[in-house]
C-alpha positions as CSV (number, residue, x, y, z in Angstrom):
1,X,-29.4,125.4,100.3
2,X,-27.4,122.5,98.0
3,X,-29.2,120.5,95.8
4,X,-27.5,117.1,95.9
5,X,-27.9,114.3,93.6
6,X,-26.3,110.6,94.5
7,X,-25.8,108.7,91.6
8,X,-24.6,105.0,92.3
9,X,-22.2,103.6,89.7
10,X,-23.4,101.5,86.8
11,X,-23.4,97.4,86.8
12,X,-19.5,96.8,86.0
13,X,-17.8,94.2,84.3
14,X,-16.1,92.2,86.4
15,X,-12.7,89.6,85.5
16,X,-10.5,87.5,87.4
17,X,-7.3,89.1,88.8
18,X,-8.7,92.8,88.1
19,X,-9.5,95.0,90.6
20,X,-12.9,97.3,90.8
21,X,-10.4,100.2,90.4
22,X,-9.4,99.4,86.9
23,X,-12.8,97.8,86.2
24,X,-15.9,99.5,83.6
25,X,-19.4,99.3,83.1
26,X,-20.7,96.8,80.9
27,X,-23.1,97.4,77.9
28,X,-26.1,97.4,80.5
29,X,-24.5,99.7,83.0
30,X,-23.8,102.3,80.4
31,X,-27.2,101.9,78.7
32,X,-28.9,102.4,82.5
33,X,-26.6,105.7,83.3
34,X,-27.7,107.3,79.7
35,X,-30.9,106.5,81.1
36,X,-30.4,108.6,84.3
37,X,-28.7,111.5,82.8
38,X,-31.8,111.9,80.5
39,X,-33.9,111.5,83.5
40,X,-31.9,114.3,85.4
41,X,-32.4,116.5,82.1
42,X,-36.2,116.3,81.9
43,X,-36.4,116.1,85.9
44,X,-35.7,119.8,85.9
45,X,-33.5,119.7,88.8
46,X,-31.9,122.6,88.4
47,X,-28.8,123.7,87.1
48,X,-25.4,121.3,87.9
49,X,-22.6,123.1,89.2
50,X,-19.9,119.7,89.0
51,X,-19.8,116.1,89.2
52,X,-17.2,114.5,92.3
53,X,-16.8,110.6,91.5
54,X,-14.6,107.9,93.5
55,X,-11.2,107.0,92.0
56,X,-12.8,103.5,91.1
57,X,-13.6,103.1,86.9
58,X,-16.9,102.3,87.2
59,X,-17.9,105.5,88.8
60,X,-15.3,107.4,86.5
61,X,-16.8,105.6,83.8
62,X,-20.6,106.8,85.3
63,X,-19.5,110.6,86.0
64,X,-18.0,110.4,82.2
65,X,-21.3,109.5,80.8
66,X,-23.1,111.7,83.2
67,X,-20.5,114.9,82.3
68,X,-21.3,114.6,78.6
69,X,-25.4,113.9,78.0
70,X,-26.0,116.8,80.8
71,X,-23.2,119.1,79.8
72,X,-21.5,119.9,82.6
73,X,-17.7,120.7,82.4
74,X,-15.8,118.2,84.2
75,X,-15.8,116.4,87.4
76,X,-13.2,116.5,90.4
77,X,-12.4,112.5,92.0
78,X,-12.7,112.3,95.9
79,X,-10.9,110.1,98.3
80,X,-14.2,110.0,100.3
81,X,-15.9,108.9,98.2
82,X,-13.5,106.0,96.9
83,X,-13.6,102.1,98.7
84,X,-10.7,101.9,100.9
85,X,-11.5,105.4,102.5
86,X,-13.2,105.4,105.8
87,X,-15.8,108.3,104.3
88,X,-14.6,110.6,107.5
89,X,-15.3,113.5,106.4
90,X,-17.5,113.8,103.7
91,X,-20.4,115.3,105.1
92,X,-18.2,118.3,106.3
93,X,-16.4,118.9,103.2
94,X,-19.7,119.2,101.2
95,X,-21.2,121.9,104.1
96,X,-17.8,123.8,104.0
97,X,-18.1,124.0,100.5
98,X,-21.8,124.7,100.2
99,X,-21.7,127.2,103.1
100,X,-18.4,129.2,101.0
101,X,-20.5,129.5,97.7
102,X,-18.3,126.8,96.7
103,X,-21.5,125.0,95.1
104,X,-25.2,125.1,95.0
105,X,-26.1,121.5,93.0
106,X,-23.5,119.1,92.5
107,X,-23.7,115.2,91.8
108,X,-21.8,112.4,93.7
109,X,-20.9,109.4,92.2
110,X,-19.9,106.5,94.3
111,X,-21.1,102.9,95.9
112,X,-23.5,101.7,97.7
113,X,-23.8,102.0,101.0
114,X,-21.3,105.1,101.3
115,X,-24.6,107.2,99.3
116,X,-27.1,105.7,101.9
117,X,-24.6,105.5,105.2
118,X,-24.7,109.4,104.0
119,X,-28.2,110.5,103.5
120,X,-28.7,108.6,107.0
121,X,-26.1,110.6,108.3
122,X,-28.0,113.7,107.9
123,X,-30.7,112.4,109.3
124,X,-32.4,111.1,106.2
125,X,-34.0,107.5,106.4
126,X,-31.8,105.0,104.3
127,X,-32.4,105.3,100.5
128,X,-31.5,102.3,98.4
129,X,-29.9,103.3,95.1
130,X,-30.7,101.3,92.0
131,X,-27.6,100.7,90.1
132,X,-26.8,103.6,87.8
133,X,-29.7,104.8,88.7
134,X,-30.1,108.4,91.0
135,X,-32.1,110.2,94.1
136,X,-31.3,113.7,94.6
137,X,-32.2,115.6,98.3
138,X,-32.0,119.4,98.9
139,X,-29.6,120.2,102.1
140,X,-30.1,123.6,104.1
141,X,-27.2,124.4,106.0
142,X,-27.4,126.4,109.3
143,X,-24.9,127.0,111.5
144,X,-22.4,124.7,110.2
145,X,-25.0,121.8,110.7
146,X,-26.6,120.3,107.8
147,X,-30.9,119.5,107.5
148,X,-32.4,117.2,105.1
149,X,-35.5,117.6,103.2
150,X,-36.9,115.3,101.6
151,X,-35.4,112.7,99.4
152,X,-36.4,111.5,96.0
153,X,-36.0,108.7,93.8
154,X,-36.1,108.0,89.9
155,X,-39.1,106.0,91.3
156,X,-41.2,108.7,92.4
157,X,-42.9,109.8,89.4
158,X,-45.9,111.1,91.4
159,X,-43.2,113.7,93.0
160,X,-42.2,114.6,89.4
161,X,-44.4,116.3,87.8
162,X,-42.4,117.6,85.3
163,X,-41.4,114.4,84.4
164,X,-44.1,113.1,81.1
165,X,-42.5,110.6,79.0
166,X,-43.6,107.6,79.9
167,X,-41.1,104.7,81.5
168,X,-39.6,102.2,78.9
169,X,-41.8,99.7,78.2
170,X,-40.2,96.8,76.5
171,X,-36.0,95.6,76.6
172,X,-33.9,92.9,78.3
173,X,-34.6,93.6,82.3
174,X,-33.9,90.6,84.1
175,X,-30.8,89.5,83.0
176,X,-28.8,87.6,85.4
177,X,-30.6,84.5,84.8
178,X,-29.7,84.5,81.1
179,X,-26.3,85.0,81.8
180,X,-26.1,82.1,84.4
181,X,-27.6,79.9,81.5
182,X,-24.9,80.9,78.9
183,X,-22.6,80.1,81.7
184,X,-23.6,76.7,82.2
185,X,-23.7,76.0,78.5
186,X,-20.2,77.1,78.2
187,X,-19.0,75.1,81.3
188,X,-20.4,71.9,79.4
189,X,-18.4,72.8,76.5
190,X,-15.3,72.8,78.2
191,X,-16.4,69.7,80.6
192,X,-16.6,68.0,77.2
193,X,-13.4,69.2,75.7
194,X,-11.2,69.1,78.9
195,X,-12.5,67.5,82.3
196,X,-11.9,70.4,85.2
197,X,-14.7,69.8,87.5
198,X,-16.0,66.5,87.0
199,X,-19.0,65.0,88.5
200,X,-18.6,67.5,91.2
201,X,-20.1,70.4,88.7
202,X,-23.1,69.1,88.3
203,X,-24.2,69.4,91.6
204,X,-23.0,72.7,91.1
205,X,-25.1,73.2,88.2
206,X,-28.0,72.0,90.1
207,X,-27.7,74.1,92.9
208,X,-27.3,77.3,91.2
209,X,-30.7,76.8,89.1
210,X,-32.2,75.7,92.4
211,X,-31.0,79.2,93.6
212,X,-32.4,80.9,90.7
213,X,-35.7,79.7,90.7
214,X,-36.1,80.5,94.4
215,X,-34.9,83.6,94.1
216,X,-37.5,84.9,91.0
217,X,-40.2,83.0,92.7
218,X,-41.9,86.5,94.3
219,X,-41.1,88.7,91.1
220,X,-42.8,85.8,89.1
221,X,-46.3,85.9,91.2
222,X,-46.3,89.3,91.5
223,X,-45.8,90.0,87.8
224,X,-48.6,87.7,87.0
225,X,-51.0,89.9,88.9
226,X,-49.9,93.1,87.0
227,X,-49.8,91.5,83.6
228,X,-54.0,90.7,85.0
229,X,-55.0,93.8,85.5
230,X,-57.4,95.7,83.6
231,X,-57.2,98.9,84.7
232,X,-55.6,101.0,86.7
233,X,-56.2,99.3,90.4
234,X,-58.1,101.4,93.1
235,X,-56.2,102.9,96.2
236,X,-55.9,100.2,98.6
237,X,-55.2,97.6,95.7
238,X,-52.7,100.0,94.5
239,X,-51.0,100.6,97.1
240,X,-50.8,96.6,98.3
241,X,-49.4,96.0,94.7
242,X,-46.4,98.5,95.6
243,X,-45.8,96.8,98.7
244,X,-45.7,93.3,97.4
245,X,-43.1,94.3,94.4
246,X,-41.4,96.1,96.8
247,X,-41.1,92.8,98.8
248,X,-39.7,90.8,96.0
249,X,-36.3,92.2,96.4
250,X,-36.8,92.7,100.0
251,X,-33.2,92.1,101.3
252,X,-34.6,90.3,104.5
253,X,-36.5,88.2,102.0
254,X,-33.6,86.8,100.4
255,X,-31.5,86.4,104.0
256,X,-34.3,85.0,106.1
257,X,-36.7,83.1,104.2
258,X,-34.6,81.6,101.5
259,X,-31.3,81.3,102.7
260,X,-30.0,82.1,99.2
261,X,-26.8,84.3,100.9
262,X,-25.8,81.1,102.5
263,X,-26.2,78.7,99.4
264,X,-24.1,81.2,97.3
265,X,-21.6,80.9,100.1
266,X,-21.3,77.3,100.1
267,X,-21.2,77.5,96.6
268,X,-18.1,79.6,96.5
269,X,-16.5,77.7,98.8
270,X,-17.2,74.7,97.4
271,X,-16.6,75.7,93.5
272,X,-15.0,79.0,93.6
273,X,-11.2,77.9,92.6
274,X,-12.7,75.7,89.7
275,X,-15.0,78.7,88.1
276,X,-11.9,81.1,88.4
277,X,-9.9,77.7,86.1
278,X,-13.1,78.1,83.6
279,X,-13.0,81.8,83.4
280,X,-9.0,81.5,82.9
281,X,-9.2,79.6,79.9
282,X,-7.9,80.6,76.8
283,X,-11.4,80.7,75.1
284,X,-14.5,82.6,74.9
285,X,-16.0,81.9,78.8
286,X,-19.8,83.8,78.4
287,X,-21.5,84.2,81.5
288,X,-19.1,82.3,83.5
289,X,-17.8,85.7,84.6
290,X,-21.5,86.6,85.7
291,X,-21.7,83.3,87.7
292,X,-18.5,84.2,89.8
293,X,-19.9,87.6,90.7
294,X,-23.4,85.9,91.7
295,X,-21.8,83.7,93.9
296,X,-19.3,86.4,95.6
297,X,-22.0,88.9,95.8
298,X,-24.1,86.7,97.5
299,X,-28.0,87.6,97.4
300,X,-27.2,91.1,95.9
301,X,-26.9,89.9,92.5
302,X,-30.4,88.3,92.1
303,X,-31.8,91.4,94.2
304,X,-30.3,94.0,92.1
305,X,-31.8,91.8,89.0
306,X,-34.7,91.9,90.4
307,X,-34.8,95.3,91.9
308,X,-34.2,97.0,88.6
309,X,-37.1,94.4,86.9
310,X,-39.8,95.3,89.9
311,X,-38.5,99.2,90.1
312,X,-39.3,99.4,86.4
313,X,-43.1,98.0,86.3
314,X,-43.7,99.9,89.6
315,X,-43.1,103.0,87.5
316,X,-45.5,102.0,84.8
317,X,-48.3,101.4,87.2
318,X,-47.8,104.6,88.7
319,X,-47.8,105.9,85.4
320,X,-51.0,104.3,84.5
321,X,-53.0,105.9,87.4
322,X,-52.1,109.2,85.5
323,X,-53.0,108.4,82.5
324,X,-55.9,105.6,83.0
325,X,-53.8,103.4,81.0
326,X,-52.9,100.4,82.5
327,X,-51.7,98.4,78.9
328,X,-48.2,99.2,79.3
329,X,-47.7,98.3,82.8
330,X,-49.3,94.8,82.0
331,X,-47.7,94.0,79.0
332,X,-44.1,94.7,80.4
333,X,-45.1,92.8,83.2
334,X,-46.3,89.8,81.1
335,X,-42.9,90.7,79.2
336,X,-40.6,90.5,82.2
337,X,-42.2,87.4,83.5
338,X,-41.6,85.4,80.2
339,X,-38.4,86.9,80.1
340,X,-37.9,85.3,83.8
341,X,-39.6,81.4,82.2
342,X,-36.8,82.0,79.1
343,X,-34.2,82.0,81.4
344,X,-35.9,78.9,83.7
345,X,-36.1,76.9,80.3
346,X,-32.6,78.0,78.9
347,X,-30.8,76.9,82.2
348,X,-32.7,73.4,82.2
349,X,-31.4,73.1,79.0
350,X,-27.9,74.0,80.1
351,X,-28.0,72.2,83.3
352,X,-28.8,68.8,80.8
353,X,-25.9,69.8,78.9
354,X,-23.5,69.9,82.1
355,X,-25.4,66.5,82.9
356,X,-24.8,65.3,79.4
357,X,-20.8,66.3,79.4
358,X,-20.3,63.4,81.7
359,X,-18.9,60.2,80.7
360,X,-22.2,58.5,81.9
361,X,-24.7,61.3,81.2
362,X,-26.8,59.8,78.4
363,X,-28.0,57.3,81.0
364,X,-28.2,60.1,83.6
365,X,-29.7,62.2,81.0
366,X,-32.5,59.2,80.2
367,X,-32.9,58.4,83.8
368,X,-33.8,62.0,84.5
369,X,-36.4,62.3,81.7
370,X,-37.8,59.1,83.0
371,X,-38.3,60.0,86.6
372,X,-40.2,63.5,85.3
373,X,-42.6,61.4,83.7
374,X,-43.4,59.5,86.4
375,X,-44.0,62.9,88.9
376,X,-45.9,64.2,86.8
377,X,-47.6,60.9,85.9
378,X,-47.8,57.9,88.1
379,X,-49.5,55.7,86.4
380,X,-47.7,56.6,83.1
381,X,-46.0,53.0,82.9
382,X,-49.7,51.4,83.7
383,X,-51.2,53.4,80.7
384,X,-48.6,52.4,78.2
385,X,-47.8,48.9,79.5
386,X,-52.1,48.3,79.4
387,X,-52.3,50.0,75.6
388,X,-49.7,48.4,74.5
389,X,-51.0,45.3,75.7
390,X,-54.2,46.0,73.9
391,X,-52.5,46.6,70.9
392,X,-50.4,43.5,71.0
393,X,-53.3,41.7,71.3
394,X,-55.1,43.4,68.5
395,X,-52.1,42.2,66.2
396,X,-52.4,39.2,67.5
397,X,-55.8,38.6,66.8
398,X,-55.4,39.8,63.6
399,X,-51.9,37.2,62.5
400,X,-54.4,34.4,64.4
401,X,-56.1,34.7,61.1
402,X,-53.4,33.9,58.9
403,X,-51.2,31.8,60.7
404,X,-52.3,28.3,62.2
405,X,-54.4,28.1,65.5
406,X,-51.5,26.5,67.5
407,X,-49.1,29.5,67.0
408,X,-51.9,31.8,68.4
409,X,-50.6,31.3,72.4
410,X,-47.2,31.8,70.8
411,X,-48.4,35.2,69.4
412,X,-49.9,35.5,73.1
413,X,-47.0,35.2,74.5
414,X,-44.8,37.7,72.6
415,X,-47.4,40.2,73.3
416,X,-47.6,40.0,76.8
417,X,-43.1,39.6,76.6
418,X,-43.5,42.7,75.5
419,X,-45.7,44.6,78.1
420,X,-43.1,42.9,80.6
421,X,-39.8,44.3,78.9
422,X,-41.0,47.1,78.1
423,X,-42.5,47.7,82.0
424,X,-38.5,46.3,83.2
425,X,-37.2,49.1,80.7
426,X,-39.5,51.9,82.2
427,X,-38.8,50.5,85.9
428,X,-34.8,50.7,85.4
429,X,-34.3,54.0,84.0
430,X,-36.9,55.8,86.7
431,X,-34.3,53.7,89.2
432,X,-37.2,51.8,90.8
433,X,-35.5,48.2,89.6
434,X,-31.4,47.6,90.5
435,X,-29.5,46.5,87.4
436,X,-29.2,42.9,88.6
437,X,-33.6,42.4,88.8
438,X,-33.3,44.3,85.9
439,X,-31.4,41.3,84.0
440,X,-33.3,38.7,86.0
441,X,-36.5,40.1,84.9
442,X,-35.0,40.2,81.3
443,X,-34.1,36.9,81.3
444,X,-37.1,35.3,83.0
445,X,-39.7,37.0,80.5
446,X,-37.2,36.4,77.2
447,X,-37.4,32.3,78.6
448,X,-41.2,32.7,78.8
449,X,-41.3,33.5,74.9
450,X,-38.3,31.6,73.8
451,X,-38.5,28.2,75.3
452,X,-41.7,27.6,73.7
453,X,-40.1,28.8,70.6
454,X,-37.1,26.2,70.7
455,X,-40.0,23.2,71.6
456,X,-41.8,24.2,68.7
457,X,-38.8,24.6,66.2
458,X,-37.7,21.7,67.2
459,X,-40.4,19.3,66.3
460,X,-39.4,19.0,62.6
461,X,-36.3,17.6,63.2
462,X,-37.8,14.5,65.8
């Protein structure tokens, strides 16, 4: 029998020109793997004979970590497990070695799907591996053949038993779309400074917060329901609840319903060359390096995002059915989701500031503000134009009694100048009046007020 447990690399930092061989984990990855390694330690799995990685550095990087909060030696690099390997082979070289004594628990460090094409390979169902994160299977060997039991994930708390610390239940979990934000923001920046992209980044910028907000649209109802919940839900409501986060990082989800793999394709076909000039530049280029591997990952970006966000409250609300306790399960729901709204509101923000880096994007900016009030009030422009009119009239009224009586239809007439200018303004930046009615309308109301104004000036002088 070998106790084996796949650990899938950390989330790695990615730059132009260098290769995932020489790449490392970011901040995040290394945080997540220190996670799993204490995970592995309280999980009681047994003790850990040696750790076999790829050749790549984000899975050196990952055995490192792994080697060093769970003690164990050092670890040995495999060319089956490494990209650019056909994996032929692997499965035999881990039964050879089991069946010599060679090892009875050893971890395997590697990429996604070598660890699932694997467990499927001895007849396991395909197991998805969070990112840094671990499952581990027990393999009895007979005969030179290998048979699977079953296999668990860091998600199975109800299969742990031994396992009594609670999840985390606060920290930064979705954080792709706050990196696509500071992206943006530092795109505008260099927009302003020195033109790359032109006009033709903001439809980029448009289209990727489109993306975005498709994409966390699921995670976002389904959190709202946990962050409801009272207490711990009853079987069938439980078990629905599992489902549905499940589905929000479904992979058919993203292919089939929203398309998002093909947007990010057009996108880096589109904009690819100009995001790679962005990152190149000699400055600090936050995020932008996050937006390039959204768009060449395709839908897996926003579903590992959202994987690790859902995996994490799906633990908590197991959790809570153990302990009756369903606080913490709402309140890093309600957490994540306003964590998701930050990231809607920070890219609106930065999508007006790759607006705003435009020559002309003050008007487009205004335009843009005038058309939301509109949808989200019609009849905005009738409101104001009718109380303003009211309160021309009111000021009217009251100069009637301390000017003359024959200046009171002059007063009239200013007042309802105004409504009428003010209405053109409104009409021309929601785009529902062309520049040239614009100025006719101008120049037709200023007449109505002025040309009295001249007649009656110039009486004095007759």
């Amino acid at each position: 029998m070998i106790r084996i447990i796949l650990v899938r690399h950390g989330e790695r930092f990615k730059s132009p020109g260098v290769g995932e061989a020489r790449q490392t984990l970011t901040r995040a990855g290394r945080e997540t793997v220190a996670n799993t390694a204490e995970w592995l330690s309280r999980a009681e799995i047994g003790h850990i004979d040696a750790i076999y990685s790829s050749h790549f550095g984000p899975c050196i990087a990952t055995a490192e970590i792994l080697k060093k909060r769970l003690g164990i030696g050092g670890f040995e690099r495999w060319d089956e497990l490494t990209p650019g390997h056909s994996g032929d082979g692997l499965s035999e070289k881990i039964i050879t070695r089991g069946q010599s004594g060679g090892f009875r628990s050893i971890i395997l460090v590697g990429h996604d799907p070598r660890l699932s094409d694997l467990i499927a390979q001895w007849g396991g169902r395909r197991t998805r591996i969070v990112r840094g994160e671990a499952c581990w299977l027990d393999l009895k060997i007979t005969g030179g053949r290998a048979e699977i039991g079953a296999v668990h994930t860091m998600k199975d708390v109800d299969r742990m038993p031994t396992v009594t610390k609670p999840p985390s239940e606060t920290g930064q979990t979705v954080g792709l779309i706050a990196e696509l934000a500071v992206g943006l923001n530092t795109i505008a920046e260099l927009e302003r400074a020195k033109p790359m992209a032109g006009k033709r980044i903001e439809d980029f910028a448009i289209r990727i917060q489109k993306i975005c907000n498709t994409a966390y649209e699921n995670l976002i109802k389904t959190l709202e329901k946990v962050s409801q919940l009272a207490s711990p839900p009853p079987d069938a409501e439980f078990k629905a609840l599992m489902m549905e986060l499940a589905a929000t990082y479904d992979h058919a989800w993203f292919k089939d319903v929203t398309h998002i793999c093909a947007k990010l394709a057009a996108l880096r076909e589109e904009f690819g060359q100009s995001l790679y000039k962005y990152a190149g530049e000699p400055v600090e280029t936050n995020g932008i390096h996050a937006m390039i591997d959204a768009i060449y990952e395709g839908e897996r970006s926003f579903e590992d995002d959202i994987a690790e966000t859902a995996t994490r409250i799906e633990k908590l609300v197991r959790h809570s059915r153990r302990t009756g306790d369903i606080l913490p399960a709402a309140d890093a729901a309600a957490e994540a989701r306003e964590q998701i709204r930050k990231g809607q509101r920070d890219m609106a923000v930065s999508l007006e500031r790759v607006i705003g880096s435009a020559p002309d994007g003050a008007r487009k900016l205004m335009e843009a503000k005038a058309e939301a009030v509109l949808r989200e009030d019609p009849y905005f422009m009738y409101k104001a134009s009718s109380l303003l009119l009211i309160v021309a009239l009111a000021a009217g009224t009251a100069v009637a009694r301390t000017v003359p009586f024959y200046m009171f239809p002059l007063v009239t007439a200013f007042a309802l100048t105004s409504v009428v200018v003010i209405g053109a303004l409104q009409l021309r930046a929601s785009g529902k009046l062309g520049e040239a009615n614009f100025l006719k309308l101008m120049q037709l109301a200023l007449l109505k007020f002025f040309a009295p104004l001249m007649r009656t000036g110039a009486r004095p002088h007759e």
